[in-house]
DRENRO-474471 format. One record per residue: x, y, z of N, C-alpha, C, O, CB in turn; residue in one letter. Coordinates in steps of 0.2 Angstrom, whole numbers, padded with zeros to 4 digits, always signed. Each point is the difference from the previous one (the first is absolute). Last residue first. Glycine has a CB too. Layout:
// DRENRO-474471
XYZXYZXYZXYZXYZA
...
// end
This chain:
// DRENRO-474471
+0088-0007+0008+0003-0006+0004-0001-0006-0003+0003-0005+0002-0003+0011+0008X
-0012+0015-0019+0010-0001+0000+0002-0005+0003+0005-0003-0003-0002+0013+0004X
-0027-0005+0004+0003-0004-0008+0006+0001-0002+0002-0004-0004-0010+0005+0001X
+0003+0011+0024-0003-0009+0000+0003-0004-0006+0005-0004-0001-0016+0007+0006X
+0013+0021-0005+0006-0002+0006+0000-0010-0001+0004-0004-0001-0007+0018+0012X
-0016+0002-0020+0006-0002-0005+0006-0003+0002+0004-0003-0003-0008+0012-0002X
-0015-0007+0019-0001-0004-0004+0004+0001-0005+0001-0005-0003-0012+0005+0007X
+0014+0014+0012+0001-0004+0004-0001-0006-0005+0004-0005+0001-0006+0012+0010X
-0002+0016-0020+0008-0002+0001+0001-0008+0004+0005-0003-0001-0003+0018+0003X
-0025-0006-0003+0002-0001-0008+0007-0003+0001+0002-0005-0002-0010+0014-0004X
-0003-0012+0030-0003+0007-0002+0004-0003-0010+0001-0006+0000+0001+0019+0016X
-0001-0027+0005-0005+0005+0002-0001+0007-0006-0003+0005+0001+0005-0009+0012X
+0004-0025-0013+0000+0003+0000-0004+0006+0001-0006+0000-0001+0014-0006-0002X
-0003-0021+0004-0004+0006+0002+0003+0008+0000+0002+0001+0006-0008-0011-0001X
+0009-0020-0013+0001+0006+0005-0004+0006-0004-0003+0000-0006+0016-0004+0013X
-0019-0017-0008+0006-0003+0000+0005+0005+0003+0004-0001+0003-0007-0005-0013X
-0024+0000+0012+0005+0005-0004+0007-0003+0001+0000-0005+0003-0007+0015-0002X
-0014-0019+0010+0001-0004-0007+0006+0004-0004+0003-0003-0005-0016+0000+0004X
+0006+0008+0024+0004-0003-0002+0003-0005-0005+0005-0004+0000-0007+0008+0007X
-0013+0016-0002+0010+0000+0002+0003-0007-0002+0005-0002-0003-0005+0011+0017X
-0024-0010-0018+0004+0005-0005+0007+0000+0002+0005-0002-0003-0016+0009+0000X
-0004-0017+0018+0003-0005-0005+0003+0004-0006+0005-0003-0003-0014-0005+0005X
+0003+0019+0017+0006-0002+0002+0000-0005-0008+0005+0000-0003-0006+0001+0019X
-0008+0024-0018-0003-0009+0005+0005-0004-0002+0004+0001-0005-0017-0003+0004X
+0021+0026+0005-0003-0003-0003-0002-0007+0000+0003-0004+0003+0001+0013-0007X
+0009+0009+0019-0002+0002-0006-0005-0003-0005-0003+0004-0002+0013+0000+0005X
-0010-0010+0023+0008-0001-0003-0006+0007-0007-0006+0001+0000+0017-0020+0003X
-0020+0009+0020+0003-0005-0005+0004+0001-0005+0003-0005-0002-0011+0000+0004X
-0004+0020+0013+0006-0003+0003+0004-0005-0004+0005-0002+0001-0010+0004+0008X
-0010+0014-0020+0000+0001+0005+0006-0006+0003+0005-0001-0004-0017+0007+0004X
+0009+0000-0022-0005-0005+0001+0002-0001+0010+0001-0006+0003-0002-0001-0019X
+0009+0030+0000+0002-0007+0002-0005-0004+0002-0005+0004+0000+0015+0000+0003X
+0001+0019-0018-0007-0002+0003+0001-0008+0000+0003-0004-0004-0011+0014-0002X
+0022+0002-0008+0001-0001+0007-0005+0000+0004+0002+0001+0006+0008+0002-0008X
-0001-0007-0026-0007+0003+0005+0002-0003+0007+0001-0006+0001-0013+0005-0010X
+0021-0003-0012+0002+0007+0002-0003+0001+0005+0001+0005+0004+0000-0001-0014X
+0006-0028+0002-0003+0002+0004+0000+0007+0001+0003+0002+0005-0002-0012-0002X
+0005-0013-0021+0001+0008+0002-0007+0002+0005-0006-0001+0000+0012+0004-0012X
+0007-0029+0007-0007+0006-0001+0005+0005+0000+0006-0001+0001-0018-0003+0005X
+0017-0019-0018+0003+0005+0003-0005+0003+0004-0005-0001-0003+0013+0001-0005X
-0005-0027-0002-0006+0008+0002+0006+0004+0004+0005-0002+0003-0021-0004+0001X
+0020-0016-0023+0002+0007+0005-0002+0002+0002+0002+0006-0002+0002-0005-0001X
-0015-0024-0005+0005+0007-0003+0002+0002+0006-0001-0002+0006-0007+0007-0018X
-0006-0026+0009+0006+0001+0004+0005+0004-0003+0006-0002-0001-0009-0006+0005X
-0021+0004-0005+0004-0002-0006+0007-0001+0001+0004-0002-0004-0012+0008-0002X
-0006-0002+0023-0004-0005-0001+0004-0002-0006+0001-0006-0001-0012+0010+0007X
+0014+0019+0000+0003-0005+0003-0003-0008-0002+0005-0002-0002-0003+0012+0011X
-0013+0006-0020+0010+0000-0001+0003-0004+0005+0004-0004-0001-0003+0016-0003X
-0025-0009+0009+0003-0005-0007+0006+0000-0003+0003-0004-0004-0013+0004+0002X
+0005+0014+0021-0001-0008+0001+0002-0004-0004+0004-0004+0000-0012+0006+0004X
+0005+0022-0007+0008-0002+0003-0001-0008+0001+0004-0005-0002-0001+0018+0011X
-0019-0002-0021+0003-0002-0004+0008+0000+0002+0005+0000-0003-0014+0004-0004X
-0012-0001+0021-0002-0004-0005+0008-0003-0002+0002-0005+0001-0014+0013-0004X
+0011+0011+0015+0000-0005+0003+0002-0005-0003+0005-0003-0001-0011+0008+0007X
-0001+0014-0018+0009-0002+0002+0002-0005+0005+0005-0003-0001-0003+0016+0000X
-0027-0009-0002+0002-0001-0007+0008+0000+0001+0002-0005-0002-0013+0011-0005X
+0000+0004+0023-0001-0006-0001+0003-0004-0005+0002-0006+0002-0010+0010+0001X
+0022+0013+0011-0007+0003-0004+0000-0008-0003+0005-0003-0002-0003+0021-0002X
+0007-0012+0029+0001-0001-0007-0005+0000-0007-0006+0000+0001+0013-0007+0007X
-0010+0020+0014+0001-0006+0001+0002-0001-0006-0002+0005-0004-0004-0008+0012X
+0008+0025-0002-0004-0003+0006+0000-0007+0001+0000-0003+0005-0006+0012-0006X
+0021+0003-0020-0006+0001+0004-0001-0003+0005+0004-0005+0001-0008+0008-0009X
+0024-0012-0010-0003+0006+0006-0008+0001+0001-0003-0005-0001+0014+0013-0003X
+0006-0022-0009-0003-0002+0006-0001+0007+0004+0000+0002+0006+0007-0014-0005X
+0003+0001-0027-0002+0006+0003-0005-0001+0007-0006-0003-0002+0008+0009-0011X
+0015-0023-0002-0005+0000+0004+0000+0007+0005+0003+0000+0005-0003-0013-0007X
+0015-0001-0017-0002+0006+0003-0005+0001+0001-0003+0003-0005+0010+0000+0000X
+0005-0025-0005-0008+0003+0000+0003+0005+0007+0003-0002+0005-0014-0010-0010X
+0025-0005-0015+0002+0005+0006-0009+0002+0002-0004-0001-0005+0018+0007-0001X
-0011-0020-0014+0007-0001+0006+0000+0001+0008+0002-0003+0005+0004+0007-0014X
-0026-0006-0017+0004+0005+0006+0005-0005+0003-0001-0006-0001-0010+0016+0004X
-0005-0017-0014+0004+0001-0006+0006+0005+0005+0005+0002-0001-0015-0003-0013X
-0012-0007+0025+0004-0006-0002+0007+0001-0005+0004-0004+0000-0015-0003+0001X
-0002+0026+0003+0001-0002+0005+0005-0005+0000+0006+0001+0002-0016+0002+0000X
-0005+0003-0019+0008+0005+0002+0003-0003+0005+0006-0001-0001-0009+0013-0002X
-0018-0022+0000+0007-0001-0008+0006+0005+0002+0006-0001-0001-0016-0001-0012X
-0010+0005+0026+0004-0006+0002+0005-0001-0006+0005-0001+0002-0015-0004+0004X
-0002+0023-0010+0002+0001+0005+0005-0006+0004+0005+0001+0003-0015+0007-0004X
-0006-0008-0019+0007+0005-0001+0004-0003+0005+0005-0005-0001-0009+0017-0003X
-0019-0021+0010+0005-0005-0004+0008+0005-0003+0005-0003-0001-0018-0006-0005X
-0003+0024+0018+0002-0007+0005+0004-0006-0006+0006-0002+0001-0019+0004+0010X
+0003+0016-0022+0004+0002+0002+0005-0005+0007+0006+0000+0000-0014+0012-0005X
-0009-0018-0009+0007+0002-0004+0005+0003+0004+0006+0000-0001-0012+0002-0008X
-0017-0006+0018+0003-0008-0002+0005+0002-0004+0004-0005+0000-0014-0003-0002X
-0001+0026+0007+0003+0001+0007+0004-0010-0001+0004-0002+0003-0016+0013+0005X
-0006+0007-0021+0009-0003-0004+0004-0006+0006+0005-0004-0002-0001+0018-0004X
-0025+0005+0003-0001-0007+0002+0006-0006-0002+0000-0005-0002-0013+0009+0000X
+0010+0020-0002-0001-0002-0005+0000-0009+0003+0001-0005-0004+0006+0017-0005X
-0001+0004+0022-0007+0001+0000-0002-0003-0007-0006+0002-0003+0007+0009+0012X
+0021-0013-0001-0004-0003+0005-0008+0002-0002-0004-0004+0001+0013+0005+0007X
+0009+0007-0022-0002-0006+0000-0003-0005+0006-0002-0006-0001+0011+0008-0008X
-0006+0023+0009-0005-0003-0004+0001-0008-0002-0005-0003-0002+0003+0016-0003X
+0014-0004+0024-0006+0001+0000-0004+0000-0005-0005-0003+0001+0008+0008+0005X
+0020-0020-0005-0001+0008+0002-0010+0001+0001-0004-0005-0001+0019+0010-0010X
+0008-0020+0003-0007-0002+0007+0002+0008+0002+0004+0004+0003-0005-0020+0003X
+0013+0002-0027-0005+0008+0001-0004+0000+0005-0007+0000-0001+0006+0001-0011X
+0022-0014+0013-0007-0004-0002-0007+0003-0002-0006-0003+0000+0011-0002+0007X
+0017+0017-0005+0002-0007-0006-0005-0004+0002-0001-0004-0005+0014+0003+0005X
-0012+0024+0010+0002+0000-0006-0003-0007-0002-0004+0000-0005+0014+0008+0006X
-0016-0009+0019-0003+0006-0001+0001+0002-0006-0005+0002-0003+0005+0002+0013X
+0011-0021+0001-0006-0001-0003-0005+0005-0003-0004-0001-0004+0006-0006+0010X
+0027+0003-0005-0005+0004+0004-0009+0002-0006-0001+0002-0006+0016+0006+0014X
+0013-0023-0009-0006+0001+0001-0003+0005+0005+0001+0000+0006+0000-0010-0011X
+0024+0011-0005-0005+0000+0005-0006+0000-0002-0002+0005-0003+0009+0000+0010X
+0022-0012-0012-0006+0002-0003-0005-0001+0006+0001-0004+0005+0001+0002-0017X
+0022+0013+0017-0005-0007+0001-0006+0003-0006-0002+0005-0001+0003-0009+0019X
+0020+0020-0015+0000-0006-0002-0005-0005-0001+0001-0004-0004+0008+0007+0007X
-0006+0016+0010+0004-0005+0001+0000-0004-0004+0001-0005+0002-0001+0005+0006X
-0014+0017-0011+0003+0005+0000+0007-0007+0001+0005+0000-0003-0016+0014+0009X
-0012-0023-0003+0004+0003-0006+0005+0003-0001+0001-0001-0006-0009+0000+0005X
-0001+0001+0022+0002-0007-0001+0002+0000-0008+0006-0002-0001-0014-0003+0010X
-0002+0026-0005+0006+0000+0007+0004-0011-0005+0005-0001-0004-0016+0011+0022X
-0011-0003-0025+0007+0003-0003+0006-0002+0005+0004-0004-0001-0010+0014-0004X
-0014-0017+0014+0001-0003-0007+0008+0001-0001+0005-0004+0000-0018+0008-0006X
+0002+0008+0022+0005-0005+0003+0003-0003-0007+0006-0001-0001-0014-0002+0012X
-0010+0019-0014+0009+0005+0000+0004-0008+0004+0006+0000+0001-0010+0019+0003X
-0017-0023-0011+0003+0001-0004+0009+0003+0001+0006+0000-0003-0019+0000-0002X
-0004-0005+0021+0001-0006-0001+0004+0000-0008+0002-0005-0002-0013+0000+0010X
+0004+0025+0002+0005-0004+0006+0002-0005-0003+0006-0002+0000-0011+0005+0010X
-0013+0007-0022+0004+0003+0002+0009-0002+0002+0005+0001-0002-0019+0003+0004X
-0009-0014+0001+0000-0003-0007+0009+0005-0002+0004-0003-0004-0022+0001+0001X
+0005+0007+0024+0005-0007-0001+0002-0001-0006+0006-0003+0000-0011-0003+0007X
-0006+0025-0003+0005+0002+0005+0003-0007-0003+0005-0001-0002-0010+0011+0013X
-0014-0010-0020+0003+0005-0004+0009-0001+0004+0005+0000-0003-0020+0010+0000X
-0003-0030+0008+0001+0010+0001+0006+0001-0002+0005-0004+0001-0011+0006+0009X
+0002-0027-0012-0007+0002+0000+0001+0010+0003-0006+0002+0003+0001-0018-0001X
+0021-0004-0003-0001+0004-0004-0006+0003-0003-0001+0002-0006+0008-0008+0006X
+0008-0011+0018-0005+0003+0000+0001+0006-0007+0005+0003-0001-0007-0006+0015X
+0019-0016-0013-0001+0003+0005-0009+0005-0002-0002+0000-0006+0019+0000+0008X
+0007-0016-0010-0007+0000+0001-0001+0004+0006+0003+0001+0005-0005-0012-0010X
+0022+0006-0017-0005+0008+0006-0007-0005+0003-0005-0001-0004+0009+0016-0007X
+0019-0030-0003-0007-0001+0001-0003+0008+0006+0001-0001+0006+0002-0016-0007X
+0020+0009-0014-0001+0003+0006-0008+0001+0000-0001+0006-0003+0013+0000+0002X
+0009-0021-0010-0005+0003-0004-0002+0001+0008+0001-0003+0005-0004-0001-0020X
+0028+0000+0010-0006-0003+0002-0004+0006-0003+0003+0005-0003+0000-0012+0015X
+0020+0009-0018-0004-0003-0007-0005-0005+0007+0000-0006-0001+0011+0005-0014X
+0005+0016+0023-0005+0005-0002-0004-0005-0006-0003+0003-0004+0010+0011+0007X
+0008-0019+0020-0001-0002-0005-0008+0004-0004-0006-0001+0002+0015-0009+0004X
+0014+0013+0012-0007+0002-0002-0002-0003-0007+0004+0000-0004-0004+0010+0011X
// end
């Protein structure tokens, strides 16, 4: 394992319940060793810098971690992938980082599988719950 990559969190941050999850994943990956971006801390994209009209700092932060990142941890749950994570699986790929996802959510896109197909298969792999994404970064 190599704990000197830097560890990109994208994922929805917009409820109390995510902003939440996306910290206790944080730690967890911290807890190994990896440094870890997460926009919600390190690009302050939170609700008053959206309403402070910020949204060119937070999209220029956001990419600068990104490109400075290794690794991108891609939180994939709800009904469809959440926009903005979409966004930032492409252009890691596009950068040709690491995408991992995480999937807690077992709600499926009927016959075609868990999630849109370009997302399975921009990822590199996929895991279902915090243990399976620490399992990932050990290897």
């Amino acid at each position: 394992m190599d704990t000197s990559k830097k560890v990109y969190i994208a994922g929805p941050l917009f409820s109390e319940g995510e902003l939440d999850f996306n910290t206790k994943l944080k730690e967890a990956i911290e807890k190994k060793g990896f440094a870890v971006y997460l926009p919600q801390e390190n690009s302050e994209d939170n609700v008053h810098m959206r309403h402070e009209h910020k949204q060119n700092y937070i999209f220029q932060k956001n990419v600068e971690i990104i490109d400075d990142s290794d690794i991108i941890i891609a939180v994939l749950d709800g009904a469809d992938v959440d926009s903005g994570t979409s966004w930032e699986i492409g252009y890691a790929y596009a950068k040709g980082k690491s995408i991992f996802g995480l999937r807690t959510d077992f709600r499926t896109l009927g016959s075609e599988g868990m999630i849109n197909l370009m997302i399975d298969q921009s990822a590199d792999a996929i895991a279902f719950d915090i243990p399976g994404v620490l399992e990932i970064l050990e290897q």
